[in-house]
C-alpha positions, 0 to 999 in steps of 0.5 A: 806206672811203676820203674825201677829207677829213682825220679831223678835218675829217671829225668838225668837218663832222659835229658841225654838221650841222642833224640835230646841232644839232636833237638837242642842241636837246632839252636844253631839254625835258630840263632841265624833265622831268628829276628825279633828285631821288629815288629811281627804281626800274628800272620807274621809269628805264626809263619816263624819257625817253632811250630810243627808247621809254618802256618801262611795266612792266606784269605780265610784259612792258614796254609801249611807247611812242614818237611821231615828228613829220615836218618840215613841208617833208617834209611838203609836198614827199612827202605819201605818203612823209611818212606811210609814214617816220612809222611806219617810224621808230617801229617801228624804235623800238619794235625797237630796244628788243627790242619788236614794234609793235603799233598806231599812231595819226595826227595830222595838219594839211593845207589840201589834201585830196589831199595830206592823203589821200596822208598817210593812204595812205602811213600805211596801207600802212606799217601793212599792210606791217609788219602794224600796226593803224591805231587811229585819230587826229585830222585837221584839214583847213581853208583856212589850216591848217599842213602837220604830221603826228605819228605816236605807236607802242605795242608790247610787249617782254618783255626790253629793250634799254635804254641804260641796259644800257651797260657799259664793255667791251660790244662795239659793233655796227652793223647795217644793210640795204645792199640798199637806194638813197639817196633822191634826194640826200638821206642817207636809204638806202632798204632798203624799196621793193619788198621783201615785207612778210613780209621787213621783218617777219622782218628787224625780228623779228633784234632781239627775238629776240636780246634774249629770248635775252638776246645783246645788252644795249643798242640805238638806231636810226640816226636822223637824227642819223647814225652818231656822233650815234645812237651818242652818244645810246645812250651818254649815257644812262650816261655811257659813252665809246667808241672806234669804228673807220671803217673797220669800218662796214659800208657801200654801195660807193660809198665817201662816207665823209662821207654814210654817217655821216649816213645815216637808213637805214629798217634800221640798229641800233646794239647792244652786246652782250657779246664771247662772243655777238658771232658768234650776232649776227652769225649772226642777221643774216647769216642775214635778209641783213643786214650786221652789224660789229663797229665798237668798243667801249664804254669808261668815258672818256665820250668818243667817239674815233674811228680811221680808219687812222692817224688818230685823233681826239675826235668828242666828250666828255659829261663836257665837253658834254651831248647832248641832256641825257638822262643817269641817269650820277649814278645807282646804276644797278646795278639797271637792267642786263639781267634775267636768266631 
Protein backbone atom coordinates (compact mmCIF):
# COMPACT_ATOMS: atom_id res chain seq x y z
CA UNK A 1 0.00 0.00 0.00
CA UNK A 2 1.94 2.76 -0.98
CA UNK A 3 1.60 6.83 0.37
CA UNK A 4 3.62 9.61 -0.03
CA UNK A 5 4.32 10.35 3.33
CA UNK A 6 7.43 9.26 5.15
CA UNK A 7 6.47 6.84 8.21
CA UNK A 8 7.04 8.99 10.59
CA UNK A 9 4.98 11.84 9.33
CA UNK A 10 2.41 9.31 8.46
CA UNK A 11 2.14 8.24 12.59
CA UNK A 12 2.66 12.28 13.72
CA UNK A 13 -0.66 13.18 11.54
CA UNK A 14 -2.47 10.42 12.96
CA UNK A 15 -1.67 10.80 16.54
CA UNK A 16 -3.56 14.26 16.17
CA UNK A 17 -6.56 13.49 14.42
CA UNK A 18 -9.78 14.92 16.15
CA UNK A 19 -10.89 11.22 16.45
CA UNK A 20 -7.56 10.79 18.82
CA UNK A 21 -7.93 13.73 20.77
CA UNK A 22 -11.91 12.66 21.53
CA UNK A 23 -10.73 9.12 22.92
CA UNK A 24 -7.68 10.38 24.91
CA UNK A 25 -10.60 12.83 26.35
CA UNK A 26 -12.18 9.70 28.45
CA UNK A 27 -9.15 9.66 30.92
CA UNK A 28 -11.15 12.27 32.87
CA UNK A 29 -14.47 9.57 33.30
CA UNK A 30 -11.96 6.97 33.83
CA UNK A 31 -10.14 8.58 36.70
CA UNK A 32 -13.35 9.29 38.66
CA UNK A 33 -15.03 5.51 37.68
CA UNK A 34 -11.68 3.70 38.28
CA UNK A 35 -11.23 1.37 41.67
CA UNK A 36 -8.59 -0.65 41.50
CA UNK A 37 -8.55 -0.31 45.39
CA UNK A 38 -9.81 -3.85 45.90
CA UNK A 39 -10.11 -7.14 44.91
CA UNK A 40 -12.32 -7.90 41.58
CA UNK A 41 -13.15 -11.18 40.71
CA UNK A 42 -13.54 -11.82 36.67
CA UNK A 43 -17.29 -11.23 36.61
CA UNK A 44 -16.56 -8.15 38.41
CA UNK A 45 -13.36 -6.79 35.67
CA UNK A 46 -15.37 -7.85 32.74
CA UNK A 47 -18.30 -5.80 33.77
CA UNK A 48 -15.69 -2.26 34.35
CA UNK A 49 -15.29 -0.07 31.66
CA UNK A 50 -12.57 -0.69 28.92
CA UNK A 51 -14.45 -2.83 26.73
CA UNK A 52 -16.97 -2.60 23.99
CA UNK A 53 -19.47 -3.49 26.40
CA UNK A 54 -20.01 -4.27 29.69
CA UNK A 55 -20.34 -7.92 30.07
CA UNK A 56 -22.91 -8.86 33.28
CA UNK A 57 -22.58 -12.59 34.37
CA UNK A 58 -25.83 -13.82 34.48
CA UNK A 59 -26.01 -17.82 34.96
CA UNK A 60 -24.39 -19.54 31.92
CA UNK A 61 -24.21 -16.74 29.73
CA UNK A 62 -22.83 -12.73 29.95
CA UNK A 63 -25.46 -10.08 29.15
CA UNK A 64 -24.27 -7.10 27.42
CA UNK A 65 -24.48 -3.63 27.40
CA UNK A 66 -23.23 -0.76 25.55
CA UNK A 67 -24.48 3.01 24.20
CA UNK A 68 -23.18 5.10 21.52
CA UNK A 69 -23.89 8.92 21.38
CA UNK A 70 -23.85 10.72 17.57
CA UNK A 71 -22.21 14.09 16.96
CA UNK A 72 -24.70 16.75 17.12
CA UNK A 73 -23.70 17.99 13.12
CA UNK A 74 -23.95 14.50 11.95
CA UNK A 75 -26.81 14.55 13.58
CA UNK A 76 -28.18 17.82 11.65
CA UNK A 77 -26.24 17.07 8.43
CA UNK A 78 -27.76 13.15 7.91
CA UNK A 79 -30.85 12.49 10.22
CA UNK A 80 -31.48 8.85 8.47
CA UNK A 81 -28.24 7.85 8.43
CA UNK A 82 -27.40 9.43 12.09
CA UNK A 83 -30.09 6.69 13.51
CA UNK A 84 -29.01 3.98 11.12
CA UNK A 85 -24.69 4.40 12.30
CA UNK A 86 -26.07 4.69 16.14
CA UNK A 87 -27.31 0.86 15.90
CA UNK A 88 -24.81 -0.34 13.51
CA UNK A 89 -21.93 0.88 15.85
CA UNK A 90 -23.44 -0.84 18.83
CA UNK A 91 -24.03 -4.05 17.20
CA UNK A 92 -20.60 -4.01 16.18
CA UNK A 93 -20.01 -3.74 19.68
CA UNK A 94 -21.85 -6.13 21.09
CA UNK A 95 -19.98 -8.77 18.15
CA UNK A 96 -17.05 -7.53 18.82
CA UNK A 97 -17.34 -9.07 22.31
CA UNK A 98 -18.42 -12.57 20.92
CA UNK A 99 -22.15 -11.63 21.64
CA UNK A 100 -25.49 -11.41 19.41
CA UNK A 101 -27.64 -8.15 19.71
CA UNK A 102 -30.71 -8.51 20.77
CA UNK A 103 -32.72 -5.21 21.41
CA UNK A 104 -31.92 -1.37 21.35
CA UNK A 105 -33.54 1.60 22.90
CA UNK A 106 -33.39 5.60 21.61
CA UNK A 107 -32.86 9.00 22.97
CA UNK A 108 -33.44 11.37 21.04
CA UNK A 109 -33.69 15.85 20.96
CA UNK A 110 -34.81 17.37 17.72
CA UNK A 111 -36.89 20.92 17.23
CA UNK A 112 -37.85 19.64 13.57
CA UNK A 113 -40.46 16.87 13.25
CA UNK A 114 -39.37 15.57 9.93
CA UNK A 115 -35.67 15.49 10.64
CA UNK A 116 -36.73 14.06 14.24
CA UNK A 117 -38.63 11.29 12.15
CA UNK A 118 -35.95 10.71 9.53
CA UNK A 119 -34.04 9.58 13.17
CA UNK A 120 -36.39 7.14 13.90
CA UNK A 121 -36.60 5.63 10.51
CA UNK A 122 -33.15 5.32 10.10
CA UNK A 123 -33.04 3.43 13.56
CA UNK A 124 -35.93 1.04 12.56
CA UNK A 125 -34.65 -0.01 9.42
CA UNK A 126 -31.27 -0.73 10.98
CA UNK A 127 -33.15 -2.81 13.90
CA UNK A 128 -35.04 -4.58 10.68
CA UNK A 129 -31.98 -5.39 8.96
CA UNK A 130 -30.01 -6.46 11.43
CA UNK A 131 -33.02 -8.49 13.11
CA UNK A 132 -33.24 -6.12 16.58
CA UNK A 133 -35.92 -5.04 18.52
CA UNK A 134 -36.73 -1.38 18.75
CA UNK A 135 -37.66 -1.31 22.80
CA UNK A 136 -38.77 2.00 22.95
CA UNK A 137 -36.73 5.19 24.35
CA UNK A 138 -37.22 9.02 25.24
CA UNK A 139 -37.92 11.68 22.57
CA UNK A 140 -38.00 15.40 23.19
CA UNK A 141 -39.18 17.35 20.32
CA UNK A 142 -39.61 21.25 21.06
CA UNK A 143 -38.77 24.96 19.39
CA UNK A 144 -35.29 25.71 20.87
CA UNK A 145 -34.25 21.85 21.39
CA UNK A 146 -30.60 20.63 20.88
CA UNK A 147 -30.10 18.32 17.94
CA UNK A 148 -28.88 14.80 19.89
CA UNK A 149 -29.28 11.21 19.58
CA UNK A 150 -28.03 8.12 21.79
CA UNK A 151 -28.54 5.01 21.00
CA UNK A 152 -27.95 2.18 24.07
CA UNK A 153 -27.65 -1.81 22.66
CA UNK A 154 -28.17 -5.35 24.94
CA UNK A 155 -27.03 -8.69 23.85
CA UNK A 156 -25.91 -11.91 25.01
CA UNK A 157 -22.39 -13.72 24.68
CA UNK A 158 -21.83 -17.05 26.12
CA UNK A 159 -17.67 -16.73 25.77
CA UNK A 160 -16.15 -13.25 25.49
CA UNK A 161 -13.66 -11.70 23.62
CA UNK A 162 -12.45 -9.40 26.11
CA UNK A 163 -9.45 -7.32 26.12
CA UNK A 164 -8.47 -8.43 29.07
CA UNK A 165 -7.79 -11.82 27.28
CA UNK A 166 -4.49 -10.26 25.66
CA UNK A 167 -1.33 -11.89 25.96
CA UNK A 168 1.93 -11.43 24.64
CA UNK A 169 2.50 -13.55 21.74
CA UNK A 170 -1.50 -13.50 20.53
CA UNK A 171 -1.25 -13.05 16.67
CA UNK A 172 -3.12 -9.78 15.53
CA UNK A 173 -5.62 -9.91 13.13
CA UNK A 174 -7.62 -7.60 11.29
CA UNK A 175 -10.86 -8.13 9.76
CA UNK A 176 -12.78 -6.23 7.26
CA UNK A 177 -15.69 -6.06 4.63
CA UNK A 178 -13.88 -4.18 1.32
CA UNK A 179 -17.08 -4.39 -0.71
CA UNK A 180 -17.98 -1.54 0.26
CA UNK A 181 -17.49 2.86 -0.91
CA UNK A 182 -16.32 5.67 1.17
CA UNK A 183 -19.09 7.84 2.04
CA UNK A 184 -18.65 10.91 0.61
CA UNK A 185 -14.94 12.35 1.49
CA UNK A 186 -15.29 11.45 4.78
CA UNK A 187 -13.25 8.13 6.35
CA UNK A 188 -16.32 6.24 7.03
CA UNK A 189 -15.90 2.72 4.30
CA UNK A 190 -19.65 1.83 3.86
CA UNK A 191 -20.06 -2.12 3.29
CA UNK A 192 -24.03 -1.97 3.95
CA UNK A 193 -26.15 -0.09 1.55
CA UNK A 194 -27.80 -2.60 -0.52
CA UNK A 195 -26.68 -5.72 0.98
CA UNK A 196 -29.61 -8.23 2.25
CA UNK A 197 -30.07 -8.26 5.78
CA UNK A 198 -29.60 -12.20 5.96
CA UNK A 199 -26.04 -11.15 4.61
CA UNK A 200 -25.17 -8.62 7.39
CA UNK A 201 -26.76 -11.15 9.84
CA UNK A 202 -24.67 -14.27 8.75
CA UNK A 203 -21.19 -11.84 8.26
CA UNK A 204 -21.86 -10.50 12.14
CA UNK A 205 -22.56 -14.18 13.03
CA UNK A 206 -18.01 -14.88 12.07
CA UNK A 207 -17.32 -13.77 15.52
CA UNK A 208 -19.50 -15.35 17.97
CA UNK A 209 -19.02 -18.41 16.48
CA UNK A 210 -15.43 -18.19 16.61
CA UNK A 211 -15.29 -17.12 19.97
CA UNK A 212 -17.67 -20.36 21.33
CA UNK A 213 -15.12 -22.53 19.52
CA UNK A 214 -12.82 -20.84 21.39
CA UNK A 215 -10.47 -19.79 18.19
CA UNK A 216 -9.83 -16.31 19.06
CA UNK A 217 -9.02 -14.48 22.45
CA UNK A 218 -9.72 -10.82 22.19
CA UNK A 219 -11.37 -8.37 19.72
CA UNK A 220 -12.57 -4.50 19.44
CA UNK A 221 -14.25 -2.68 16.55
CA UNK A 222 -12.57 -0.26 14.39
CA UNK A 223 -14.05 2.83 15.70
CA UNK A 224 -13.61 6.06 14.93
CA UNK A 225 -10.34 6.41 16.28
CA UNK A 226 -8.83 4.08 13.21
CA UNK A 227 -6.83 1.45 12.77
CA UNK A 228 -3.81 2.24 15.54
CA UNK A 229 -6.07 4.07 17.78
CA UNK A 230 -8.66 0.71 18.13
CA UNK A 231 -5.66 -1.36 18.31
CA UNK A 232 -4.53 0.57 21.28
CA UNK A 233 -7.75 0.54 22.96
CA UNK A 234 -7.66 -3.49 22.74
CA UNK A 235 -4.27 -3.49 24.19
CA UNK A 236 -4.41 -0.79 26.93
CA UNK A 237 -6.76 -2.85 28.93
CA UNK A 238 -3.48 -5.00 29.88
CA UNK A 239 -0.88 -3.02 29.09
CA UNK A 240 0.29 -4.99 26.08
CA UNK A 241 2.44 -3.55 23.14
CA UNK A 242 2.80 -4.80 19.44
CA UNK A 243 4.41 -4.46 16.73
CA UNK A 244 2.20 -4.10 13.41
CA UNK A 245 3.03 -4.53 9.67
CA UNK A 246 1.56 -1.65 7.11
CA UNK A 247 1.98 -3.41 4.80
CA UNK A 248 -0.34 -6.37 6.05
CA UNK A 249 -3.39 -4.39 6.17
CA UNK A 250 -6.04 -5.68 4.14
CA UNK A 251 -7.29 -3.04 2.40
CA UNK A 252 -9.27 -1.10 -0.87
CA UNK A 253 -7.07 -0.56 -4.18
CA UNK A 254 -7.03 2.87 -4.16
CA UNK A 255 -4.00 2.98 -2.14
CA UNK A 256 -4.47 6.41 0.60
CA UNK A 257 -2.47 4.71 3.21
CA UNK A 258 -3.19 7.91 5.41
CA UNK A 259 -7.18 7.43 4.82
CA UNK A 260 -7.16 3.86 5.70
CA UNK A 261 -5.98 4.22 8.89
CA UNK A 262 -8.50 6.42 9.90
CA UNK A 263 -10.98 4.44 8.50
CA UNK A 264 -14.91 3.90 10.69
CA UNK A 265 -15.67 0.83 8.36
CA UNK A 266 -19.62 -0.53 9.24
CA UNK A 267 -17.56 -4.30 9.06
CA UNK A 268 -13.90 -3.98 10.64
CA UNK A 269 -12.43 -6.12 13.69
CA UNK A 270 -9.52 -6.12 15.08
CA UNK A 271 -8.86 -10.04 16.86
CA UNK A 272 -6.11 -11.79 18.47
CA UNK A 273 -5.96 -15.31 18.58
CA UNK A 274 -3.46 -17.89 19.09
CA UNK A 275 -1.15 -18.66 15.83
CA UNK A 276 -2.29 -22.58 15.69
CA UNK A 277 -6.25 -21.19 14.75
CA UNK A 278 -4.73 -18.34 12.47
CA UNK A 279 -6.01 -20.49 9.35
CA UNK A 280 -9.63 -21.52 10.60
CA UNK A 281 -10.06 -17.83 11.23
CA UNK A 282 -8.95 -16.86 8.23
CA UNK A 283 -11.14 -19.53 6.73
CA UNK A 284 -14.29 -18.33 8.63
CA UNK A 285 -13.90 -15.01 7.13
CA UNK A 286 -13.16 -15.88 3.73
CA UNK A 287 -15.96 -17.88 3.57
CA UNK A 288 -18.66 -15.00 4.48
CA UNK A 289 -16.60 -12.68 1.73
CA UNK A 290 -14.47 -11.13 4.00
CA UNK A 291 -10.92 -10.15 4.01
CA UNK A 292 -8.93 -11.02 7.04
CA UNK A 293 -4.78 -10.52 7.71
CA UNK A 294 -2.73 -11.19 9.88
CA UNK A 295 -1.05 -7.55 10.59
CA UNK A 296 1.14 -8.28 13.79
CA UNK A 297 1.53 -9.61 16.79
CA UNK A 298 1.23 -8.93 20.55
CA UNK A 299 4.12 -8.12 22.73
CA UNK A 300 4.90 -7.43 26.34
CA UNK A 301 7.05 -3.61 25.43
CA UNK A 302 3.43 -1.74 26.01
CA UNK A 303 4.42 0.18 22.86
CA UNK A 304 2.83 0.18 19.63
CA UNK A 305 5.63 -0.14 16.69
CA UNK A 306 4.97 -0.04 13.39
CA UNK A 307 6.88 -1.13 10.07
CA UNK A 308 6.24 -0.14 6.63
CA UNK A 309 8.90 -1.54 4.47
CA UNK A 310 12.21 -0.44 5.76
CA UNK A 311 10.79 1.74 7.92
CA UNK A 312 9.97 1.25 11.32
CA UNK A 313 8.71 3.71 13.89
CA UNK A 314 7.04 4.34 17.78
CA UNK A 315 3.11 5.24 16.76
CA UNK A 316 2.91 4.91 20.85
CA UNK A 317 3.90 3.95 24.27
CA UNK A 318 1.43 3.15 27.34
CA UNK A 319 3.85 3.01 29.82
CA UNK A 320 4.82 6.67 28.77
CA UNK A 321 1.11 7.94 28.04
CA UNK A 322 -2.28 6.53 28.87
CA UNK A 323 -4.97 6.21 26.09
CA UNK A 324 -8.05 6.62 27.37
CA UNK A 325 -7.21 5.67 30.92
CA UNK A 326 -8.87 2.09 31.04
CA UNK A 327 -5.83 -0.10 32.05
CA UNK A 328 -6.49 -3.24 34.91
CA UNK A 329 -2.25 -3.80 33.66
CA UNK A 330 -1.33 -3.55 37.84
CA UNK A 331 -3.87 -6.19 38.36
CA UNK A 332 -3.38 -10.07 38.78
CA UNK A 333 -5.20 -10.95 35.99
CA UNK A 334 -4.56 -14.30 35.76
CA UNK A 335 -7.87 -15.34 36.28
CA UNK A 336 -9.65 -13.12 33.37
CA UNK A 337 -8.13 -15.09 30.42
CA UNK A 338 -10.58 -17.08 28.06
CA UNK A 339 -12.91 -19.89 29.81
CA UNK A 340 -12.08 -22.78 28.93
CA UNK A 341 -15.01 -25.73 27.90
Amino acid sequence: MADFLPLGELLAALRDTPAMRSKQAIQQPATVLADHSRPLTRQQLYALPGDDTAAIACGEHYQLLAIEGMLPGFVSAAPWFAGWSAVMANVSDITAMGGRATAVVNAYWHHDEAAAGQILAGIQAACRAYGLLLAGGHTSQAAGNPTALAVAITGIASRLLSSLHVMPGQVIAMAVDLEGVWHADSTYWKAFEGVPAERLRSKLEVLPRLAEAGLLKAAKDISNAGVLGSLLMLLESTGCGAEIDLASLPCPADGDLLRWLQVFPSYGFLMTLDAADWDNVQAAFAFEGLRCQRIGQVTDSGALNVRDGAQHDQFWNLRERSFTGFSYAQLDLSSVQPQEH
